[in-house]
KOLDOKOL-624607 format. One record per residue (C-alpha): x, y, z. Coordinates in steps of 0.2 Angstrom, whole numbers, padded with zeros to 4 digits, always signed. Each point is the difference from the previous one (the first is absolute). Example, Ala and Ser with C-alpha at 12.3 -4.5 7.8 and 13.67 -1.06 7.14 Angstrom:
+0062-0022+0039;+0006+0017-0003;
This chain:
-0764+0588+0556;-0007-0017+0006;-0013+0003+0010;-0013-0016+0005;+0015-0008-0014;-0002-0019+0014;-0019+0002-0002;-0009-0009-0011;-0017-0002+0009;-0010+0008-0016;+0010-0013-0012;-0008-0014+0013;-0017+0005+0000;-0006+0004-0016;-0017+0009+0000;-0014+0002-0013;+0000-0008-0016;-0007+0010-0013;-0015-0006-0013;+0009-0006-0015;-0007+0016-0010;+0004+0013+0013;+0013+0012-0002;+0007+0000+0018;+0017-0006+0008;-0001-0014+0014;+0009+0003+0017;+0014+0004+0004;+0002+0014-0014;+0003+0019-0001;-0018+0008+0009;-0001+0012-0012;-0006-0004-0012;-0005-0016+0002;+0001-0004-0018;+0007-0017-0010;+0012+0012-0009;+0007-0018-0008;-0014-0008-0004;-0001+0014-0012;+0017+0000-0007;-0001-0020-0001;-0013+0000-0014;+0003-0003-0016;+0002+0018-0008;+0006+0008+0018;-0011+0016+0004;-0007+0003-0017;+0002+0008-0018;+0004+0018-0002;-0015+0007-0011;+0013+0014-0003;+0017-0008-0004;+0008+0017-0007;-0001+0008+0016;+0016+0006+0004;+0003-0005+0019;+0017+0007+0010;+0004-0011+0016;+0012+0011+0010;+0011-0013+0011;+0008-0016-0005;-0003-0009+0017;-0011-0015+0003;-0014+0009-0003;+0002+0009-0014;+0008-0014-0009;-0018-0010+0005;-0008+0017-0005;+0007-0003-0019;+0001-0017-0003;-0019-0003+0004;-0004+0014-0012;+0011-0005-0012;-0011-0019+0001;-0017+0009+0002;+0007+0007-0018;+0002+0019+0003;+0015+0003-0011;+0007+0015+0002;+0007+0000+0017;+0018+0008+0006;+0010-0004+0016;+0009+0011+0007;+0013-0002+0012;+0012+0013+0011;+0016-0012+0003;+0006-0014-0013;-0006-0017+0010;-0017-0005+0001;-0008-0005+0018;-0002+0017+0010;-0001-0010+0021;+0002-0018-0009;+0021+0005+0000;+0009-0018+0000;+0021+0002-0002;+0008-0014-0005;+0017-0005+0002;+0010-0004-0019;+0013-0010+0011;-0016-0014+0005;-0004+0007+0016;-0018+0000+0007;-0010+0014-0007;-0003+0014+0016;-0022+0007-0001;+0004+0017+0005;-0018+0005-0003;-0015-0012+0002;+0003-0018+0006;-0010-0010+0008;-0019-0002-0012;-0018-0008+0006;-0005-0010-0011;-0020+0001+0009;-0001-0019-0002;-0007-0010+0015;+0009-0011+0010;+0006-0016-0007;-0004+0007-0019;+0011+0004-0014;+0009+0015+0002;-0004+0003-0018;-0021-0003+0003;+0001+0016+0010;-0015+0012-0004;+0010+0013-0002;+0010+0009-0017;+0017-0005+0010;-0004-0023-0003;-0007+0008-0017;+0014+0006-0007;+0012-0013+0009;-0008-0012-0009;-0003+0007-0017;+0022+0004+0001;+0003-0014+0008;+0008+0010+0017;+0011-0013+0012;-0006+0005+0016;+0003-0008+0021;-0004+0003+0017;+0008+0017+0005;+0009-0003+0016;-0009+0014+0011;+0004-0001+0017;-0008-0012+0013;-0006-0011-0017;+0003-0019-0001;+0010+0009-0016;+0015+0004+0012;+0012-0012+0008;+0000+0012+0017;-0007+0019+0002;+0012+0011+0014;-0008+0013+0009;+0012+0012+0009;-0010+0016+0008;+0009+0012+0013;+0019-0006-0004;-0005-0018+0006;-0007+0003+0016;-0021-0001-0005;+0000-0016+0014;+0016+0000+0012;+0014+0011+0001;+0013-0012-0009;-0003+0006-0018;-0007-0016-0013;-0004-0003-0016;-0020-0004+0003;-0001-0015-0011;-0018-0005-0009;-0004-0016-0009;-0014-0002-0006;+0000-0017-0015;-0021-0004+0004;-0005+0019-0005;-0006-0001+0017;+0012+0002+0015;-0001+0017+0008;+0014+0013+0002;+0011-0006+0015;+0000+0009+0018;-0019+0003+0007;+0004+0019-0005;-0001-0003-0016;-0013-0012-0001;-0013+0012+0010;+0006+0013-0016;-0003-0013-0012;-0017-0006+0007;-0008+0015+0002;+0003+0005-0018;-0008-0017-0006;-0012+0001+0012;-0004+0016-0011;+0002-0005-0018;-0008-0016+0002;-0013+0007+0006;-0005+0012-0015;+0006-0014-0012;-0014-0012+0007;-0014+0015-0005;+0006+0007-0015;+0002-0019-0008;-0019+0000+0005;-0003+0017-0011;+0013-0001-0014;-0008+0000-0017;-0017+0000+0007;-0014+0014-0003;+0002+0006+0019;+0021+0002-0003;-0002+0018-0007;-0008+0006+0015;+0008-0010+0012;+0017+0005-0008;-0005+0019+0002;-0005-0002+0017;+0018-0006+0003;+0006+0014-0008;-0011+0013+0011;+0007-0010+0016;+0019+0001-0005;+0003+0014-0012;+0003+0012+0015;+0013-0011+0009;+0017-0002+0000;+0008-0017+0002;+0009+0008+0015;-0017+0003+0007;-0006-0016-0007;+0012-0008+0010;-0004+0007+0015;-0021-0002-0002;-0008-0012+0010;-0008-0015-0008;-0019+0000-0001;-0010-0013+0010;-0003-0015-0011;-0017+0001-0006;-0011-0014-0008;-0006+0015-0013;+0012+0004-0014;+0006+0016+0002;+0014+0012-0009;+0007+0006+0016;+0013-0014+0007;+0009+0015+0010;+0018-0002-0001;+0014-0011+0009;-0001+0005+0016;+0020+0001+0005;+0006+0009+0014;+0015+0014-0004;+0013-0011+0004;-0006-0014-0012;-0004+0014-0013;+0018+0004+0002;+0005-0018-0005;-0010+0000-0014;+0004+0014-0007;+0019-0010-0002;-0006-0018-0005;-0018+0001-0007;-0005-0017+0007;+0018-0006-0003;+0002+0002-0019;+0010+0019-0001;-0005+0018+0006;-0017+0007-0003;+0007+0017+0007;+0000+0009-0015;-0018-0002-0004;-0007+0002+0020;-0006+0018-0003;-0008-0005-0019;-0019-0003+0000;-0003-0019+0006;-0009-0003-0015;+0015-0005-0008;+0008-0012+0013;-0019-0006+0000;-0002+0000-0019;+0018-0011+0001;-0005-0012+0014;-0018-0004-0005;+0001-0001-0018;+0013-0011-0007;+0014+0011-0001;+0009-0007+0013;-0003-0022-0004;+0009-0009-0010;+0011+0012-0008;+0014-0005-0012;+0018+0005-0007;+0000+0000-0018;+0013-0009-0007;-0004+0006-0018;-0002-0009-0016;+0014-0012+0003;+0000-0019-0001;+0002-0012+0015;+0020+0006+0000;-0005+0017+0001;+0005+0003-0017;-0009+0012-0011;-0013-0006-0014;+0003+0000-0018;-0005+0020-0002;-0005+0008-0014;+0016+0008-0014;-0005+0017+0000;-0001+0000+0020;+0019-0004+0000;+0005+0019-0009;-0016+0010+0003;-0001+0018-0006;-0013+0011+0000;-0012+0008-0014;+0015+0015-0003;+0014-0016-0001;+0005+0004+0019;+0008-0015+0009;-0010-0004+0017;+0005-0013+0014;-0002-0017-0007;-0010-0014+0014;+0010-0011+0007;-0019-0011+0005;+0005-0002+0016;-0007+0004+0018;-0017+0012-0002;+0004+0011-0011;-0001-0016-0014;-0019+0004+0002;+0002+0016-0007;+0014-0005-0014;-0014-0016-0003;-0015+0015-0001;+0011+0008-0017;+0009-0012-0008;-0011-0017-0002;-0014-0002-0010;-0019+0007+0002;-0009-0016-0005;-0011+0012-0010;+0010+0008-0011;+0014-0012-0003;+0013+0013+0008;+0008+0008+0014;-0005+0015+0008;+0017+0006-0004;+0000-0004-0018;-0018+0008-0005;+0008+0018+0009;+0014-0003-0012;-0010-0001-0012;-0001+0022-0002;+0010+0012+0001;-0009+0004+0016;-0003-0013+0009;+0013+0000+0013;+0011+0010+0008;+0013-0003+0013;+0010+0011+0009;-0013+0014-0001;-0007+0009+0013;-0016+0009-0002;-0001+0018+0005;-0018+0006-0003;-0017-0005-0005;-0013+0011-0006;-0017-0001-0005;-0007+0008-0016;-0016+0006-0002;-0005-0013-0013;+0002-0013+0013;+0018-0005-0007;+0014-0002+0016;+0017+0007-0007;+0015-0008+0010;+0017+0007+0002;+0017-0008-0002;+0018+0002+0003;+0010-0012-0010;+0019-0002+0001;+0000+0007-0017;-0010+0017+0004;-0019+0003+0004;-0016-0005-0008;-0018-0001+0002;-0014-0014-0007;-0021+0003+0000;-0010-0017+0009;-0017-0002+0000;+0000-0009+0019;+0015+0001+0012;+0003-0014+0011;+0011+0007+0015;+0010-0014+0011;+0015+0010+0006;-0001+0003+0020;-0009+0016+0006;+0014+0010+0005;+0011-0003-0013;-0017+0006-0013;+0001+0016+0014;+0016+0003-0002;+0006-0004-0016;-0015+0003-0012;-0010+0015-0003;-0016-0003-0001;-0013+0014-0010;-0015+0003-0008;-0014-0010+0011;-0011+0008+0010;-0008-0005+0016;-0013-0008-0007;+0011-0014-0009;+0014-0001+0013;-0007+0006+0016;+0010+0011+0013;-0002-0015+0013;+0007-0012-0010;+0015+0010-0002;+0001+0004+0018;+0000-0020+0002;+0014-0002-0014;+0009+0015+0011;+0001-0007+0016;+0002-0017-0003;+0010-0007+0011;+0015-0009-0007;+0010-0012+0012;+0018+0001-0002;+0010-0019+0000;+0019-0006+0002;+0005-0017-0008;+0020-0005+0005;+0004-0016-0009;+0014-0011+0001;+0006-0017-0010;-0001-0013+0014;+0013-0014+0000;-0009-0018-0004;+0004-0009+0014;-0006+0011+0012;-0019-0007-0005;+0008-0018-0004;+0011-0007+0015;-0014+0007+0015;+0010+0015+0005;-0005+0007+0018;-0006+0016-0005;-0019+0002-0002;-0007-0001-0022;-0010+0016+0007;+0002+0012+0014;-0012+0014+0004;+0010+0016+0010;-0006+0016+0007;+0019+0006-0005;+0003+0012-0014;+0002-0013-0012;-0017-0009+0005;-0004-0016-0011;+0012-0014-0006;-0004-0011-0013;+0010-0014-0007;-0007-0011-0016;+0003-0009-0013;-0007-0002-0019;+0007-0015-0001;+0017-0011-0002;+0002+0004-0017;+0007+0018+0005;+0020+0003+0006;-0009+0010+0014;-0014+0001+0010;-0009+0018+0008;+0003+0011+0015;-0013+0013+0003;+0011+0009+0015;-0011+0013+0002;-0017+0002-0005;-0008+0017+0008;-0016+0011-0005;-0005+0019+0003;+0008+0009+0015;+0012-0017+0003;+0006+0002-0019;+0001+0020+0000;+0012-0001+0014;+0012-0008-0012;+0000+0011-0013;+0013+0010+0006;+0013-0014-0002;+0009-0005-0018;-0003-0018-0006;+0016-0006+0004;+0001+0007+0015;-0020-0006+0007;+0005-0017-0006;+0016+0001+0010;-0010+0004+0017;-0015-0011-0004;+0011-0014+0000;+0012+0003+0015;-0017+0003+0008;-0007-0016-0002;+0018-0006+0004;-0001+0009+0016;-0020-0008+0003;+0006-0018-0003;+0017+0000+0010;-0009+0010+0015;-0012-0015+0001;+0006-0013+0011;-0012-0014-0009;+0010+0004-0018;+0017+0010+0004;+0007-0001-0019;-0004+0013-0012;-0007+0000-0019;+0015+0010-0008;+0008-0015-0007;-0014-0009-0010;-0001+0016-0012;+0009+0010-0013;-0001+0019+0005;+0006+0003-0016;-0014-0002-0010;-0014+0009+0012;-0016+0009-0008;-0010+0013+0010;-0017+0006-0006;-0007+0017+0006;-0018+0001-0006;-0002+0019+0006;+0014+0004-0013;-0004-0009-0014;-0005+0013-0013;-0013-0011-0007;-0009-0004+0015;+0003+0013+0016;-0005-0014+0011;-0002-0019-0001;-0020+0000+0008;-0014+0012+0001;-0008+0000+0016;-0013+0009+0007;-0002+0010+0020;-0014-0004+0012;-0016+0012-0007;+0005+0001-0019;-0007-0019-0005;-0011+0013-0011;+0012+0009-0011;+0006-0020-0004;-0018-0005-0005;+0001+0015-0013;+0016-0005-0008;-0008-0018-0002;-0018+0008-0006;+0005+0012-0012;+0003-0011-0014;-0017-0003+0000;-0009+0017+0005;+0011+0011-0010;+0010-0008-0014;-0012+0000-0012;+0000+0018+0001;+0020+0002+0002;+0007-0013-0010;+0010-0004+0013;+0002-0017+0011;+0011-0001+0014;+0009-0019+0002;+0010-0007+0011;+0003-0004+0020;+0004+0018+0003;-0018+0002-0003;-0007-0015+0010;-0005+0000+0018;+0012-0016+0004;+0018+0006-0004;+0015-0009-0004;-0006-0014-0008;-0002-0006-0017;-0017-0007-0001;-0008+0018+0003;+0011+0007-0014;-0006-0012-0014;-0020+0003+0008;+0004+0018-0004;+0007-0004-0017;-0015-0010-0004;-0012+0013+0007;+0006+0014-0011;-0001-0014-0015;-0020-0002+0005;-0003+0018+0000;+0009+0005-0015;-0008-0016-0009;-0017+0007+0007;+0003+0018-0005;+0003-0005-0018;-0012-0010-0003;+0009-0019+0001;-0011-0016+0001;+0005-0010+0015;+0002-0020+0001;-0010-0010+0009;-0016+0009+0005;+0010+0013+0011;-0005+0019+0000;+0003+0016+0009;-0017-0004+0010;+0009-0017+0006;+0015+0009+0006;-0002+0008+0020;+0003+0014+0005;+0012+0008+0013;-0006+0006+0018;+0001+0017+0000;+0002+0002+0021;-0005+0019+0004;+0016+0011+0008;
């Protein structure tokens, strides 16, 4: 997914700067809800103090977000919290596989991370709980090389076997080292300027309402504009007439079929956006316009300046859970060291680890235990169900923080005992028919000199072939290999690959891109000797029995059933003692930043619900509400 991935417009403007005792976020920043979700966990103290620390809390998921969940309870003081986890590694999405023989480390999950800082500022001064945490676990991070970015020594674009311009069959070749050269061929430029011409346009009037008393309003007027409307059709729209009023209506790009039909293929040169062409265009508008798409980073880890990993913590080396079971040990490397950093270094507050205060009981964490069932009691109390490896068994929680994605909690967990008016029929419908976008990753080591001695082959290449993007990277020189993402596919593009073994996928994405780069007469050599086929990784999301898809996404029509998943930790969990957590539960899927604002959001509401005392002058009166659109 990298849609508006060579737009940084947002990250250039800037917008509104909020009153120094306001709560809300400057632009660009998720737009809902436009709250300073670090300026909250920044403060000395974080959130608050627990008024009730014997509580007993269950966090179902050991992701990103329900590791965030638990550690900032753990530091607001609540100390009866359990984690519990179905597989025996932490990190849910964040999945980084690291070669033992020093091979680059493969991201076959999330990869590429806004920071929301502003253009020319610290990666880490972000407003945002992604530069947050970076900073407080000191995360490596660089320029991800997305294509048609200065990041990339040269993007190749190949559409209709080689034949988009001319009927001898080339490797379209993009440089772009300013940040500001267009897409070669005036094909592609009349694609790539009509998009901008778009986004540029809504950027320049939302920075003027961000974080201002009018953005609610204006934000919901979007919403009323755009909920209806597919990308597809999106794309299609006419523009509206530039007006000197602000308005929420921009219209939409204005393409004719046949540049519709290129753009489904190359964005505005940096991959497909086909897979998400018949999802609501909230989404790619949400991406574009808020600083999802500027600046984004690969995340080396928590490694030194020879990518090697930071003196860690003893007990993180062997970790076993509460019941003595051994669990995947971090290797602090690539994403997922933000989530090894979240458990096992030290909460500032209570001079230890998230990881060693669940040690601490008998209870406190479990690994390798799915959860079968949650049931209220009449009392209020929430029973939870477990299958262990050794046998079955069931603990009573006062709250219940859910993080696991909504099909897996349908499929997987029986949920009983809370009537309509605690758990509503609509916002089970919405967990029902999410809609959960399937993902393929094909990785392969990549030979160092194929990056170093200025080989002919593009560092990038977008295709409308099976195997769609390419992507070729290094960490950094300090590893025996560098990265070839071979094939990198989403939804309809990945399911038609699931009917292949791994061996056998990686086999005929390779000899396809072999085919691509030998058919072009501009590169005539293929990729097949810069990388070890032996040591290939294949990720399939949709099979993953922990996940059932790697982002939730949401049809034209049904931006309403997203807004209650995000609204019903504060409408009904004070009633259900349950908080929902995590990206699968956000409207901007696929990223991590919306899955710690969930985390945090559940904390809040919890912390309300029993009675905590916040840091800093914050209330539940000083934190927004969602727009609730009408279906």
């Amino acid at each position: 997914m990298t849609i508006g991935s060579s737009f940084d417009h947002p990250a250039h403007l800037g917008g509104h700067t909020p009153e120094p005792d306001s709560w809300t976020a400057r632009y660009p920043n998720p737009p809902d809800l436009c709250f300073d979700y670090r300026r909250l966990l920044e403060q000395p103290g974080g959130i608050g103090a627990a008024a009730d620390p014997q509580r007993r809390i269950a966090i179902i998921g050991g992701g990103i977000a329900g590791l965030c969940a638990a550690r900032e309870l753990v530091r607001m003081g609540f100390e009866r919290v359990t984690l519990i986890e179905q597989s025996t590694r932490l990190g849910g999405r964040h999945l980084t596989l690291v070669d033992k023989d020093g091979g680059s480390p493969f991201e076959m999950g999330a990869m590429r991370m806004p920071f929301f800082n502003l253009t020319g500022e610290p990666v880490k001064d972000g407003r945002s709980l992604m530069a947050y945490y970076a900073g407080l676990f000191d995360l490596k991070s660089s320029n991800f090389p997305n294509p048609g970015t200065p990041w990339v020594t040269q993007t190749g674009i190949y559409l209709r076997d080689g034949c988009l311009e001319g009927s001898v069959p080339k490797m379209l070749l993009w440089d772009n080292p300013t940040g500001d050269v267009p897409p070669p061929t005036d094909t592609l430029y009349r694609v790539h300027e009509k998009w901008l011409r778009f986004a540029k346009r809504i950027c320049n009037v939302v920075a003027q309402y961000f974080g201002t008393s009018k953005w609610e309003s204006f934000w919901a007027a979007m919403v009323d504009r755009y909920a209806s409307l597919s990308f597809r059709e999106l794309v299609l729209l006419d523009p509206t007439p530039e007006k000197v009023t602000i308005s929420a209506d921009f219209g939409g790009l204005g393409m004719s079929r046949e540049e519709s039909r290129i753009f489904y293929s190359i964005g505005i040169g940096d991959g497909s956006w086909g897979a998400f062409y018949d999802v609501c265009c909230l989404y790619p508008i949400r991406t574009a316009i808020f600083g999802f798409s500027s600046n984004l980073q690969l995340v080396h880890g928590r490694v030194d300046s020879r990518e090697h990993p930071l003196p860690a913590p003893p007990d993180s080396v062997h970790p076993t859970d509460s019941r003595g079971m051994a669990f995947d040990p971090p290797a602090w490397l690539g994403i997922a060291a933000l989530d090894d950093a979240m458990m096992y270094l030290p909460i500032p507050e209570k001079n230890e680890s998230l990881y060693q205060h669940l040690k601490t009981r008998p209870d406190g964490l479990y690994m390798g235990t799915s959860v079968t069932g949650i049931r209220r009691h009449l009392q209020g109390s929430v029973e939870v169900a477990m299958e262990m490896p050794d046998g079955s068994t069931s603990l009573e929680f006062d709250e219940v923080v859910i993080t696991i994605p909504s099909w897996v909690l349908e499929t997987q967990v029986q949920v009983e005992g809370f009537d309509a008016d605690v758990l509503p029929f609509e916002f089970i419908d919405a967990c029902k028919q999410a809609h959960w976008e399937s993902s393929c990753k094909v990785y392969l080591p990549l030979d160092k000199s194929f990056l170093t001695e200025g080989q002919a082959i593009p560092q990038i290449m977008v295709t409308d072939s099976f195997i769609h993007d390419v992507y070729a990277y290094q960490y950094g020189p300090g590893y025996e290999t560098d990265c070839l993402l071979l094939s990198y596919t989403w939804e309809d593009d990945a399911n038609k690959l699931m009917a292949f073994s791994d061996v056998d996928l990686v086999e005929r994405c390779l000899a396809e891109l072999d085919r691509i780069l030998i058919r072009c007469t501009n590169i005539g050599k293929p990729v097949s000797p810069y990388v070890d086929v032996s040591n290939a990784r294949v990720q399939r999301w949709l099979n993953d029995p922990s996940s059932h898809g790697c982002a939730r996404l949401y049809r034209a029509g049904t931006y309403g059933d997203v807004v209650r998943l995000m609204a019903f930790n504060r409408n009904h969990s004070g009633q259900a003692h349950l908080y929902f957590a995590g990206e699968g539960y956000s409207a901007d899927a696929g990223w991590t930043e919306p899955a710690l604002r969930r985390a945090v959001d559940a904390v809040i509401h919890l912390a309300s619900n029993t009675g905590a005392a916040f840091e800093g002058g914050f209330s539940l009166e000083r934190y927004p509400r969602y727009y609730e659109p009408q279906d």
